[in-house]
C-alpha positions as CSV (number, residue, x, y, z in Angstrom):
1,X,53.8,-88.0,-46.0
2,X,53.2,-91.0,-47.9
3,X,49.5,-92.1,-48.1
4,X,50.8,-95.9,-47.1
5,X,52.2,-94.9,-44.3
6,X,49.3,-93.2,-43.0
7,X,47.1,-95.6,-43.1
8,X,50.1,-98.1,-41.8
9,X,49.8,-95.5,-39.1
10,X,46.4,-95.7,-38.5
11,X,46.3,-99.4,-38.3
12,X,49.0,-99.1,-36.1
13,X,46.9,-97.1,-33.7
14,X,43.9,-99.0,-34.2
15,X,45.7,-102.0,-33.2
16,X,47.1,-100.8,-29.9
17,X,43.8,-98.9,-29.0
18,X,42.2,-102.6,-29.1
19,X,44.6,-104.2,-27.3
20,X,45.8,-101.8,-24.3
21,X,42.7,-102.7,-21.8
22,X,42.5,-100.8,-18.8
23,X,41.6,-102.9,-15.3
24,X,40.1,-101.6,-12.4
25,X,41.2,-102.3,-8.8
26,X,38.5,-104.8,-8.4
27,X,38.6,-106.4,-12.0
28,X,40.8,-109.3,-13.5
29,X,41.2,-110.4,-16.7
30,X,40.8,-113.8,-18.4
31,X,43.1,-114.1,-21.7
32,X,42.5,-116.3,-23.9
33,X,44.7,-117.5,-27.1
34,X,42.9,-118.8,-29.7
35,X,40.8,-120.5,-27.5
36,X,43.5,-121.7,-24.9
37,X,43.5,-120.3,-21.9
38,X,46.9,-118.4,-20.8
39,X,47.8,-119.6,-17.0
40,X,47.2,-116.3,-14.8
41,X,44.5,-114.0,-14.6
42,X,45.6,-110.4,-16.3
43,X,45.3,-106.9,-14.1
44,X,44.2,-104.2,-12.6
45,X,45.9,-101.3,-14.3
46,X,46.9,-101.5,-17.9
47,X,46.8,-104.5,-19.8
48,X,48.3,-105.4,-23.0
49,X,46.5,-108.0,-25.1
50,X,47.2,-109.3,-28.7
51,X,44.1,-108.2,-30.8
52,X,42.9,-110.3,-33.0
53,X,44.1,-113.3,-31.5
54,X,43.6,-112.9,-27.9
55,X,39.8,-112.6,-26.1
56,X,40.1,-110.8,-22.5
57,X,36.7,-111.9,-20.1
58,X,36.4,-109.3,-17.6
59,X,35.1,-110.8,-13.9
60,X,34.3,-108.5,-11.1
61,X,35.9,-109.8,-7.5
62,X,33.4,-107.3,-5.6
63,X,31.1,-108.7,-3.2
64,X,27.8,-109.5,-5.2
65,X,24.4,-109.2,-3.5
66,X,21.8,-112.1,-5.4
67,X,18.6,-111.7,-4.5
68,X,16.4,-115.0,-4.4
69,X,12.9,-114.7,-5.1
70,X,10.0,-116.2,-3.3
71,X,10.7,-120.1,-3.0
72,X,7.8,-122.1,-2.0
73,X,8.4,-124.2,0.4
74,X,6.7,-127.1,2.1
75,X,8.1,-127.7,5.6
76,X,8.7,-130.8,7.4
77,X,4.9,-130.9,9.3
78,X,3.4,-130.3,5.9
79,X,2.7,-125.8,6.1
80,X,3.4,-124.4,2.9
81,X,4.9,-121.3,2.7
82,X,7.1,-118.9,0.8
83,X,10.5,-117.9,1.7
84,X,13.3,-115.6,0.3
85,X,16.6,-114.8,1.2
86,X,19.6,-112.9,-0.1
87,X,23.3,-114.3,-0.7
88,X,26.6,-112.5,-0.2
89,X,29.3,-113.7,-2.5
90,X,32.3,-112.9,-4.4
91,X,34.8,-114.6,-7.1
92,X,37.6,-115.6,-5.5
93,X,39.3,-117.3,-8.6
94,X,38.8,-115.5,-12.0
95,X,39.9,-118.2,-13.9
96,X,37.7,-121.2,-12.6
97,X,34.5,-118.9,-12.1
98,X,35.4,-118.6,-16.5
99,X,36.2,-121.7,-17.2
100,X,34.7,-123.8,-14.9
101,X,30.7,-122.3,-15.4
102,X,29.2,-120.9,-18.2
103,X,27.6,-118.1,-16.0
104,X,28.6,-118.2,-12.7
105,X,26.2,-115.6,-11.5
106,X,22.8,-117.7,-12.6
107,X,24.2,-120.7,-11.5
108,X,25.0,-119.6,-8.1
109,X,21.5,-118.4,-8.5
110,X,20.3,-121.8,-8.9
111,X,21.9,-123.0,-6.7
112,X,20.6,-121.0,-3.9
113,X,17.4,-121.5,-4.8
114,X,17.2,-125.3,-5.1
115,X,19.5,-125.5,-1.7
116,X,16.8,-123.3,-0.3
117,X,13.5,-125.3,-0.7
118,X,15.6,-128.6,0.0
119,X,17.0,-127.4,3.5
120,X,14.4,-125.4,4.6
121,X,12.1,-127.9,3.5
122,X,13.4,-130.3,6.3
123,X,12.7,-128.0,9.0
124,X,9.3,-127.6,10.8
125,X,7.3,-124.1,10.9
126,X,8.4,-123.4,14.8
127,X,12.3,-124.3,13.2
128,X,11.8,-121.7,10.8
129,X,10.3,-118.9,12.8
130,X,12.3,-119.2,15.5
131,X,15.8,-120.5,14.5
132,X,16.6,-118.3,11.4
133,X,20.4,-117.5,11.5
134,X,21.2,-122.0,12.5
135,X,19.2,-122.5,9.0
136,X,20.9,-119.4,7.2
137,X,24.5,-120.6,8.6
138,X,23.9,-124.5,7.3
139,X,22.3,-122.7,4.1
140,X,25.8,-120.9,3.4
141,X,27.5,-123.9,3.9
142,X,25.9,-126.2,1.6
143,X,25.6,-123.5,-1.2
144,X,29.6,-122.3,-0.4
145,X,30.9,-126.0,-0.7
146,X,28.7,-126.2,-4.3
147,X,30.0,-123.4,-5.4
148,X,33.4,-124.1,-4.7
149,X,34.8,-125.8,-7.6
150,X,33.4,-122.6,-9.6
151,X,36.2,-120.3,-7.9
152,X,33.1,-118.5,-6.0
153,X,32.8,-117.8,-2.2
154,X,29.8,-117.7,-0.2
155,X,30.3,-115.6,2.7
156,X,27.1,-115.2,4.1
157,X,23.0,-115.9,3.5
158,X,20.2,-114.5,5.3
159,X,16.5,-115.9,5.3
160,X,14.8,-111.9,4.6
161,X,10.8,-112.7,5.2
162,X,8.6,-115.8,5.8
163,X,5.7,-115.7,4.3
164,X,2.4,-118.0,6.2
165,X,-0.6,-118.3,4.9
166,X,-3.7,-115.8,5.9
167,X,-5.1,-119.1,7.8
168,X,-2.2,-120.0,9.6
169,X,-1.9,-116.5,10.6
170,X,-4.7,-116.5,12.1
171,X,-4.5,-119.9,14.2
172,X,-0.8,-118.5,15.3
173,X,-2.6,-115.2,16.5
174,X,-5.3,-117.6,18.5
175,X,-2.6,-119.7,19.9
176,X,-0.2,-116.6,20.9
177,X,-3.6,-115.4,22.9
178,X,-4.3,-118.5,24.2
179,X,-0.7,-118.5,25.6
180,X,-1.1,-115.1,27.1
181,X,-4.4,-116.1,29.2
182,X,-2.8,-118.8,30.3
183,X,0.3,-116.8,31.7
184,X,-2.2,-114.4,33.7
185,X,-4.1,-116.9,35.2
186,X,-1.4,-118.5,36.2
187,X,0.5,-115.5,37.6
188,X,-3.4,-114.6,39.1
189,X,-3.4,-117.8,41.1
190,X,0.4,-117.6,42.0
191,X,-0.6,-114.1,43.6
192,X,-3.8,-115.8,45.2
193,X,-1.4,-118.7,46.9
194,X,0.8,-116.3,48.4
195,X,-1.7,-114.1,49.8
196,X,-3.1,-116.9,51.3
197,X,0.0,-117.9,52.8
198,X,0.6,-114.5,54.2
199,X,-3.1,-114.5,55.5
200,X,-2.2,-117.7,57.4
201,X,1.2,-116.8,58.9
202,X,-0.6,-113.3,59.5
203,X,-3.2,-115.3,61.9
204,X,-1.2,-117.7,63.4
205,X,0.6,-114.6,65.1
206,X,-2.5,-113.5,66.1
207,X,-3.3,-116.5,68.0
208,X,0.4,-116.4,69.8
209,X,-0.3,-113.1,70.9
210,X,-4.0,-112.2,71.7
211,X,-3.2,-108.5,72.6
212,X,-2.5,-108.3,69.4
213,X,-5.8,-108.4,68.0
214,X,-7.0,-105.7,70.4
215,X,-4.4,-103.2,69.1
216,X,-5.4,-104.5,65.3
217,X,-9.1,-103.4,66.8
218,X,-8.1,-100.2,67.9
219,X,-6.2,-99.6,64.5
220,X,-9.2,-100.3,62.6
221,X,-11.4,-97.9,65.0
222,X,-8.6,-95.3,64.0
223,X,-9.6,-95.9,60.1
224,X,-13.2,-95.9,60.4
225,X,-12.8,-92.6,62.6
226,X,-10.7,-91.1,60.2
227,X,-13.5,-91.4,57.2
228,X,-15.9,-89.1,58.8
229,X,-19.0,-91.4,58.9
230,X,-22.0,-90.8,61.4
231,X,-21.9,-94.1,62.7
232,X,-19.0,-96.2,64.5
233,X,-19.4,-100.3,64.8
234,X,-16.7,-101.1,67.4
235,X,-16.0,-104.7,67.4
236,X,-15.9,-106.6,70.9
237,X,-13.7,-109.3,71.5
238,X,-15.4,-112.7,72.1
239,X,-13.4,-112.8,75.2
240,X,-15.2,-109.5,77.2
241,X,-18.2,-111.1,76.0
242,X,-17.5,-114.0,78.1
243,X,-16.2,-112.4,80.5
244,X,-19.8,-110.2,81.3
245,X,-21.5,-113.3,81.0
246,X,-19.8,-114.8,83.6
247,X,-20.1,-111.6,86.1
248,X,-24.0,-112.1,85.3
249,X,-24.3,-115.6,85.8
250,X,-22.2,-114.7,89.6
């Protein structure tokens, strides 16, 4: 075989080995044309570029988990603090996350970031503690209609830790006990009214019904009896009393 047409050959294969691309299910590619872009995103499976003249940008449509480091934040009744979150999102048009951004992944970054401290920023301490997914749901919405134009999708952020600081721990911890003491004494007090109330009712009836203290005598003289003690004070009524001094007056 003639030498030319081996290494006619070889080119040949050479050329064809940097042009067929292979796609995966969740990749698309980007073609450019010396330096225009071609209208529709190429893929998955096999595709067929035109080496030299064509430059294929890979971009990823799976779900991409950005982490957002520590973001101090001052809130709205002036407590500083430091606050991260994660982002869920995903490209949802190849083309504009190329052409639109330089680096779509570090400027959704950014973005997230700055949108963190501003919104969060607005929000008191309590707001922050307390009402985590309201401020992760406006946070998603702010940073999804940003991103937008770039062909990326922000499904979903979630505020991971608060950090306070070691003095504002403390006066939380003080206040969360001060709230506890004040819930027992209340519930202490609540239990000392209705006693009370009981007690009344309790001797009201025994004034409408005076043979009923004698049987709550004789119930008590049952108790005593049945603790075994040497010595037995049996109550008299106040009536019988009067009732003997009467007789000795006759």
């Amino acid at each position: 075989m003639p030498q030319g047409l081996l290494v006619g050959l070889g080119l040949v294969v050479l050329w064809l080995v940097l042009s067929i691309k292979v796609l995966n299910e969740y990749e698309r590619g980007v073609v450019f044309r010396l330096g225009s872009l071609l209208p529709d995103a190429k893929g998955p499976g096999l595709v067929l570029i035109v080496w030299p003249i064509d430059r294929m940008v890979r971009v990823s449509l799976r779900t991409i988990v950005l982490d957002v480091p520590p973001q101090d934040v001052i809130t709205r009744d002036n407590v500083s603090v430091k606050v991260n979150a994660v982002v869920y999102f995903r490209v949802m048009n190849p083309v504009m996350a190329v052409v639109q951004v330089e680096n779509y992944l570090y400027a959704t970054s950014q973005m997230a970031q700055t949108t963190l401290r501003s919104i969060l920023g607005g929000a008191t301490l309590d707001e922050l503690l307390s009402e985590r997914e309201r401020l992760a749901g406006h946070l998603q919405q702010v940073i999804d209609e940003h991103t937008d134009p770039w062909g990326v999708k922000v499904s979903q952020v979630a505020v991971k830790a608060v950090d306070l600081p070691p003095e504002m721990v403390r006066a939380m911890a003080k206040q969360a006990e001060a709230e506890r003491e004040k819930r027992a004494k209340f519930i202490h007090a609540s239990g000392e009214f209705d006693a009370s109330k009981q007690l009344t009712e309790a001797a009201e009836a025994l004034q409408r019904q005076p043979i009923a203290i004698h049987l709550r005598y004789l119930q008590t003289l049952t108790e005593i009896a049945a603790e075994k003690n040497s010595t037995i004070i049996f109550p008299v009524p106040i009536d019988w009393m009067k009732a003997l001094l009467v007789r000795e007056e006759k």
